[in-house]
Backbone as a chain_set.jsonl record, in Angstrom:
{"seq": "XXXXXXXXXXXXXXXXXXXXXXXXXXXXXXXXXXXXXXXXXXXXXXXXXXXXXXXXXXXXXXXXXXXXXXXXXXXXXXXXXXXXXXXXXXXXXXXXXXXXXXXXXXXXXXXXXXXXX", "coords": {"N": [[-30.303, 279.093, 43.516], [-33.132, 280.489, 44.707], [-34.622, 282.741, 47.057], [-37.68, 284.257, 47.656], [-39.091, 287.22, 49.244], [-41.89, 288.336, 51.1], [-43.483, 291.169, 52.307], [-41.495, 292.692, 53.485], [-39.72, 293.822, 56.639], [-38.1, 295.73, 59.329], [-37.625, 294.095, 60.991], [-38.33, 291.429, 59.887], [-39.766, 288.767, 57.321], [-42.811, 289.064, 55.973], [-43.826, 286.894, 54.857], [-41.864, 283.84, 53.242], [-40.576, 282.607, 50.45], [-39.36, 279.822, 49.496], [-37.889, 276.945, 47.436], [-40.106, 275.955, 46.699], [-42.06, 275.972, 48.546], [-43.98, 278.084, 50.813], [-43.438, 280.244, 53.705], [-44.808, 281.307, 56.257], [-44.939, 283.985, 58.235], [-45.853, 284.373, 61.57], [-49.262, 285.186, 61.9], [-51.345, 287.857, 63.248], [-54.185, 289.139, 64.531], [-55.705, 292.606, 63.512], [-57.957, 293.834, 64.415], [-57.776, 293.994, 67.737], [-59.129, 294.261, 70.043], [-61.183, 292.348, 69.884], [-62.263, 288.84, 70.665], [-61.231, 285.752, 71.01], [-62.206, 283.856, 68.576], [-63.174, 286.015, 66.819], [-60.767, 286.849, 66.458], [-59.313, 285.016, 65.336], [-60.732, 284.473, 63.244], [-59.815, 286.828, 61.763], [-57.319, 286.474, 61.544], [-56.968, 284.364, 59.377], [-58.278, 285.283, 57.344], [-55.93, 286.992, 56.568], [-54.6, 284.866, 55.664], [-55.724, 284.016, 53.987], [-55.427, 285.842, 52.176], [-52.872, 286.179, 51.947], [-51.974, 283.262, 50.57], [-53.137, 283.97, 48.462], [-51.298, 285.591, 47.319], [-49.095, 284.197, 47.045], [-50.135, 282.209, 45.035], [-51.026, 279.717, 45.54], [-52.901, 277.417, 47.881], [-55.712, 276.918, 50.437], [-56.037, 273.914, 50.548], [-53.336, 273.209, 50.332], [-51.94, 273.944, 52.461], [-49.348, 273.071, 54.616], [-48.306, 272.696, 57.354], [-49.789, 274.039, 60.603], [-48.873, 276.322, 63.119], [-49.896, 277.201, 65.633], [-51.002, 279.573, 68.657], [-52.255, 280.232, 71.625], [-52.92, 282.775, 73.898], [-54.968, 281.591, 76.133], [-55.541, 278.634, 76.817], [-57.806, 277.991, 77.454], [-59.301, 279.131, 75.628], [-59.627, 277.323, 73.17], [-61.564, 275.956, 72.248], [-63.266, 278.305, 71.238], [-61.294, 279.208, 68.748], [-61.2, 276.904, 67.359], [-63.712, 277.102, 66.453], [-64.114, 279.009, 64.384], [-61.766, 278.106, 62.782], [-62.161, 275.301, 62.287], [-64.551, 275.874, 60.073], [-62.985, 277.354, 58.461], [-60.919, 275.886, 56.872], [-59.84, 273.559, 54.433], [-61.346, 271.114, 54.479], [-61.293, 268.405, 53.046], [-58.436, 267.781, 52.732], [-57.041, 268.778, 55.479], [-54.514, 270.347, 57.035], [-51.253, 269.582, 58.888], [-51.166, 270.298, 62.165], [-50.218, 271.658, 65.503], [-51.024, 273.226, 68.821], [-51.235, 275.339, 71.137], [-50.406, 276.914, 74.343], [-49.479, 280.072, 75.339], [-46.974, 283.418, 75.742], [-48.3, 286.015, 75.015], [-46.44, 288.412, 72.787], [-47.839, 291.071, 72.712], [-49.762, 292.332, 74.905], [-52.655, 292.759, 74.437], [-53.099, 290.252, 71.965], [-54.722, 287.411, 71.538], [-54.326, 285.473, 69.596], [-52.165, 283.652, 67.847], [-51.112, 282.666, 64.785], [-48.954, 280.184, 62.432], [-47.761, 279.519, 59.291], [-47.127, 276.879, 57.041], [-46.837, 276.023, 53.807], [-47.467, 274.553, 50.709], [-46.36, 275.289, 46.838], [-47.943, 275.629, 43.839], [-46.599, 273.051, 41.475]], "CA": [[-31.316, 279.059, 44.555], [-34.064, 281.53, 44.77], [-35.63, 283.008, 47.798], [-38.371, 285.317, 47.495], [-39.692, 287.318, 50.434], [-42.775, 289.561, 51.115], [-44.042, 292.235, 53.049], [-40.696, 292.696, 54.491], [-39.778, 294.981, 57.48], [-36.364, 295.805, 59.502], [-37.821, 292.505, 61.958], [-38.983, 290.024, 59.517], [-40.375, 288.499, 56.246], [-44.197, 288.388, 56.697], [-43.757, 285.401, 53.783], [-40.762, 283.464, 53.13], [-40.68, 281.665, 49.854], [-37.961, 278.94, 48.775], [-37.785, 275.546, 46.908], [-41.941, 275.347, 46.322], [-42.711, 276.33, 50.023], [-43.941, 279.131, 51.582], [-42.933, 280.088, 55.182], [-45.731, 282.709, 56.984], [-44.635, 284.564, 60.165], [-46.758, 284.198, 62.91], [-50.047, 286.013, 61.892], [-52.441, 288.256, 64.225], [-55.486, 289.957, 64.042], [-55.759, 293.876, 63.097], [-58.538, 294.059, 65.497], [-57.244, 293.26, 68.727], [-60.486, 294.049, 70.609], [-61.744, 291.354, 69.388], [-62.312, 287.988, 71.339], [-60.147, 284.958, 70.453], [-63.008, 283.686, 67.857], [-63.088, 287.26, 65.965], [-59.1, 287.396, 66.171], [-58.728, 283.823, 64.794], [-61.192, 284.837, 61.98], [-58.989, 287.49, 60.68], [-56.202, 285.859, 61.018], [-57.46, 283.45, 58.827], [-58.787, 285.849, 55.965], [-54.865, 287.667, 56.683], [-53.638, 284.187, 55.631], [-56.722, 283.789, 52.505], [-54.527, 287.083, 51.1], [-51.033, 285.173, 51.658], [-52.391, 281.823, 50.21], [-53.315, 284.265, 46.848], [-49.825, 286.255, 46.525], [-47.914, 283.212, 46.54], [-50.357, 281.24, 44.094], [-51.798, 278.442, 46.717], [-54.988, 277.548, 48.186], [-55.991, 276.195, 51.592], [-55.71, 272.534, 49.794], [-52.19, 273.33, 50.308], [-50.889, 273.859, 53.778], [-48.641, 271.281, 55.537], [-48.847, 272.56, 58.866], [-50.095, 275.367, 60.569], [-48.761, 276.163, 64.654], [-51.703, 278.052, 66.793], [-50.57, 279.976, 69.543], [-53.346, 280.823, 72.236], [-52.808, 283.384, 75.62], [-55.455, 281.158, 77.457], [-55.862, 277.43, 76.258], [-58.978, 277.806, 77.766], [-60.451, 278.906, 74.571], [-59.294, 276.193, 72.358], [-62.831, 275.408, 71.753], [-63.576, 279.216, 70.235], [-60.265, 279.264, 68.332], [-61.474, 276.027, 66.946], [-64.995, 277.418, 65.726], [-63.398, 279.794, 62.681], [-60.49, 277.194, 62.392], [-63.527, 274.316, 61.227], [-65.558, 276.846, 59.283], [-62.021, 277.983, 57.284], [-59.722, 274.985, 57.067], [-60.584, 272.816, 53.528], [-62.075, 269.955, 55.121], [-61.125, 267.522, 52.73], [-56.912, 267.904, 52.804], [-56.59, 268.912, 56.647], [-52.667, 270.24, 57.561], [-50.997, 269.532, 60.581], [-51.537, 271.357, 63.242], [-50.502, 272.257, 66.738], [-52.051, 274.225, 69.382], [-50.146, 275.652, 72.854], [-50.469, 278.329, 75.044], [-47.949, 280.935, 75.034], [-47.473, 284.409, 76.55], [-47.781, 286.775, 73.776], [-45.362, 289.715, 72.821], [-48.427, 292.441, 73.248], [-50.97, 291.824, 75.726], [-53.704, 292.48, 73.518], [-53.231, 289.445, 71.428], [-55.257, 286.072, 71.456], [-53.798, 284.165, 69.106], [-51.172, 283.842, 66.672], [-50.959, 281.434, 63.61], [-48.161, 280.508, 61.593], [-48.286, 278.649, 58.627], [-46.225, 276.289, 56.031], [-47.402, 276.023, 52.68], [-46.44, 274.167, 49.331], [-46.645, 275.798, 46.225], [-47.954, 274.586, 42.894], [-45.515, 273.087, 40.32]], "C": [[-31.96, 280.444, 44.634], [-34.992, 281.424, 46.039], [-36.358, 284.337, 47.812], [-39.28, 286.045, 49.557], [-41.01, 288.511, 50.179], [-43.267, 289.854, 51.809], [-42.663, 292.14, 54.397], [-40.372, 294.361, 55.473], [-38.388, 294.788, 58.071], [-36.352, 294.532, 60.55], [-37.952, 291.54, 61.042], [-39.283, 290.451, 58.002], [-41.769, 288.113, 56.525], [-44.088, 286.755, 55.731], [-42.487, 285.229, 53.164], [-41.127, 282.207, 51.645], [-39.2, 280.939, 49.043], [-38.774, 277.474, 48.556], [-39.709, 275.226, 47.032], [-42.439, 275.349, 47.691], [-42.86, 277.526, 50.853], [-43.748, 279.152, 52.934], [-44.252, 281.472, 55.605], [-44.755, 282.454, 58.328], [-45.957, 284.35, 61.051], [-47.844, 285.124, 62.172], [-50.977, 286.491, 62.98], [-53.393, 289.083, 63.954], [-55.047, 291.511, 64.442], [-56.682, 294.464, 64.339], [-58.599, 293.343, 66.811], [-58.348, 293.516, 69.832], [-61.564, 292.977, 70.504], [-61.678, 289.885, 70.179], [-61.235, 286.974, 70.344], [-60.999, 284.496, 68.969], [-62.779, 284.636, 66.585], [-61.652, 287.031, 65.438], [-58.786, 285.966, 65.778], [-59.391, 283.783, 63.328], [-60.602, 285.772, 61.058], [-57.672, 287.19, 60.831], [-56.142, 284.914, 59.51], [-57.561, 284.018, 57.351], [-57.738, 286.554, 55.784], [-54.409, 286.011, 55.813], [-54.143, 283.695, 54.358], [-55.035, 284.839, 51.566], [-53.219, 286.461, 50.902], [-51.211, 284.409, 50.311], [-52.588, 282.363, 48.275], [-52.129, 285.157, 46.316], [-49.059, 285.825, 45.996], [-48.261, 281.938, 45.719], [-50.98, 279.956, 44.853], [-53.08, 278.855, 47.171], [-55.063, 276.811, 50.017], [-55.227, 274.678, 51.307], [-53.831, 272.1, 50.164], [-51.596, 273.483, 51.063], [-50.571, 273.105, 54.419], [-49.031, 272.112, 56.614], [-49.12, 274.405, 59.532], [-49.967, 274.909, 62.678], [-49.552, 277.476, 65.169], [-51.108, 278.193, 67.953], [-51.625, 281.133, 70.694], [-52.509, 281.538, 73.739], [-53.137, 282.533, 76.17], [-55.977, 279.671, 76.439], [-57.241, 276.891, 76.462], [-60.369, 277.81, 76.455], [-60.063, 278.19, 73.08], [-60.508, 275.986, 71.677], [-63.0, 276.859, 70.421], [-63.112, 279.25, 69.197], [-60.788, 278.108, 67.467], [-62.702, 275.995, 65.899], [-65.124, 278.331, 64.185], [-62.504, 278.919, 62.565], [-61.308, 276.26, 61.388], [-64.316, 274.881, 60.349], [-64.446, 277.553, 58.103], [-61.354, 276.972, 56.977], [-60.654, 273.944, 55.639], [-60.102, 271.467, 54.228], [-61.584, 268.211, 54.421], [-59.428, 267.199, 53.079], [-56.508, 269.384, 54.12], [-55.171, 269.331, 56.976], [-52.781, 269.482, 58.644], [-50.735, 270.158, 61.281], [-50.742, 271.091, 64.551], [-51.09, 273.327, 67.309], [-51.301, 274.187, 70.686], [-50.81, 276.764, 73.26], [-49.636, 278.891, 75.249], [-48.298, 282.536, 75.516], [-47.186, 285.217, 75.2], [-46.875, 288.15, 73.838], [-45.849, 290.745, 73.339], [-49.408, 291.645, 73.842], [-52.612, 291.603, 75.387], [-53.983, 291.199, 72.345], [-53.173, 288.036, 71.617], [-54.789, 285.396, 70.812], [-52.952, 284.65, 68.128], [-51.242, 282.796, 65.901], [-50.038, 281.94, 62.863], [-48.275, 279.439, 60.991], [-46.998, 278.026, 57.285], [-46.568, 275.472, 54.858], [-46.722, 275.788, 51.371], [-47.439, 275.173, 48.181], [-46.886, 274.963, 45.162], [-46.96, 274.709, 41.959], [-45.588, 273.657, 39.405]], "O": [[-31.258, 281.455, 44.62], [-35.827, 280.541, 46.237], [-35.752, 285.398, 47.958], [-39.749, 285.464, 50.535], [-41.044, 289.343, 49.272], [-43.84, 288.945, 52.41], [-42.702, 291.769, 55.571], [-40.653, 295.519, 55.163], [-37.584, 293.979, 57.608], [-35.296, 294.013, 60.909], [-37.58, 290.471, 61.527], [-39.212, 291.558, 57.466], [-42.041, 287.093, 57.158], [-44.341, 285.659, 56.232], [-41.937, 286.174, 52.599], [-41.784, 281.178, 51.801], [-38.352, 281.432, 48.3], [-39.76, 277.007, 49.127], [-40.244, 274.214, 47.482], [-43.374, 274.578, 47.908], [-41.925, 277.938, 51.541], [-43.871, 278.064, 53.496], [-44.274, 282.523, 54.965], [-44.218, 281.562, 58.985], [-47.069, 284.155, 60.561], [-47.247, 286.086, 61.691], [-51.454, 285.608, 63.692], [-53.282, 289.796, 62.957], [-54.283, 291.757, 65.375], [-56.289, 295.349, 65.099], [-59.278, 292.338, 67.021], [-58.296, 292.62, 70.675], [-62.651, 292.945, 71.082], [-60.471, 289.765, 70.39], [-60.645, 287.3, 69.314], [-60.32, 284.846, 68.004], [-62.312, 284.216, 65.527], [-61.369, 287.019, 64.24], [-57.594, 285.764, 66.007], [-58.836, 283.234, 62.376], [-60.743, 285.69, 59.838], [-56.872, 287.78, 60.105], [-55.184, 284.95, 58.737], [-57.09, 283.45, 56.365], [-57.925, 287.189, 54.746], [-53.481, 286.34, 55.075], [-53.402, 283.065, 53.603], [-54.125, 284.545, 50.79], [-52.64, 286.291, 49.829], [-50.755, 284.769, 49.225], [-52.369, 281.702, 47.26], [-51.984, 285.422, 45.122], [-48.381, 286.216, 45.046], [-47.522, 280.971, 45.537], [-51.508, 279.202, 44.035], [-53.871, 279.793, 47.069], [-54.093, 276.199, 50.464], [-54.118, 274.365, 51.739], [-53.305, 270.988, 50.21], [-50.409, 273.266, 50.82], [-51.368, 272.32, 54.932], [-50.246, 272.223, 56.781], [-48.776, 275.498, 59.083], [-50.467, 274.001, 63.341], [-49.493, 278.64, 64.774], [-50.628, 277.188, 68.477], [-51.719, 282.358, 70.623], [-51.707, 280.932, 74.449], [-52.284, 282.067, 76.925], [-56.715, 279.787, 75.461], [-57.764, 275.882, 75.987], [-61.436, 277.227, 76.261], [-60.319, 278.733, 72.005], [-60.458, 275.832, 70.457], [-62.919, 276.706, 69.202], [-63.925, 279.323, 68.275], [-60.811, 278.612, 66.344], [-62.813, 275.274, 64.908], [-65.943, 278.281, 63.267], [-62.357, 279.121, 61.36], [-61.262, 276.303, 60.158], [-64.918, 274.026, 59.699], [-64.842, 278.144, 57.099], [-60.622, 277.634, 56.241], [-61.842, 273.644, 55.764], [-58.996, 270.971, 54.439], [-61.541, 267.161, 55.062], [-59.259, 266.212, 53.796], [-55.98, 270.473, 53.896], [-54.518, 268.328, 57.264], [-53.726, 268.932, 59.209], [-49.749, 270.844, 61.013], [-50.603, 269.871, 64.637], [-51.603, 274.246, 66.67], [-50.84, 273.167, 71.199], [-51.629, 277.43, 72.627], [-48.632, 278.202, 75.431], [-49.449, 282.947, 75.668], [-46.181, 285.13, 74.494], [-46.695, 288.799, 74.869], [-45.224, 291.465, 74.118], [-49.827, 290.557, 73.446], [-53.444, 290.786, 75.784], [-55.103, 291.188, 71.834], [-52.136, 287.4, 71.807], [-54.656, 284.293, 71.343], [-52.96, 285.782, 67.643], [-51.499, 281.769, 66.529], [-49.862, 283.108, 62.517], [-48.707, 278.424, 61.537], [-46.16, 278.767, 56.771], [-46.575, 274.245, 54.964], [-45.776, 276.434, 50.918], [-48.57, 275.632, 48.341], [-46.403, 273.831, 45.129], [-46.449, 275.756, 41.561], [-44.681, 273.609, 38.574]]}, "num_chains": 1, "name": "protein.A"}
């Protein structure tokens, strides 16, 4: 059995890979000034860079859990989600509200991703 990990730290594996599936940690945006919209867009292009370390594509994520401060902006959060997400082979998704670790951060995404044979 082989598990590979990357971008590890003395908390975590940002990417967890075993048996043809990647595992992402929770991702968040770099620029935390940023409205939920902005900070769901670089999450997004944080999770493009994953999607090409470990050989996968959008096409490829089973499910992906979305973790908003204010559920209020579900809608924004939603507006880079439809504009990044390949349209044809959809994951599965949830979406909650949750109190985040730092106060500055709108959203979190974490994601679970097959790899190709």
């Amino acid at each position: 059995m082989t598990i590979t990990r990357i971008g590890k730290t003395e908390r975590l594996s940002r990417v967890v890979v075993h048996d043809k599936i990647a595992y992402f940690s929770g991702l968040t945006a770099d620029d935390r000034e940023q409205d939920t919209r902005g900070q769901t867009s670089q999450i997004l292009a944080k999770a493009d860079g994953f999607l090409e370390k470990v050989g996968s594509n959008r096409s490829m994520i089973l499910s992906a859990t979305i973790w908003l401060v204010d559920i209020a902006d579900f809608d924004q959060m939603n507006l880079a989600w439809v504009d990044w997400m390949d349209k044809d082979e959809p994951p599965a998704r949830a979406t909650v509200q949750a109190v985040m670790g730092l106060p500055d951060i709108r959203v979190e995404i974490q994601f679970t991703v097959a790899l190709p044979s």
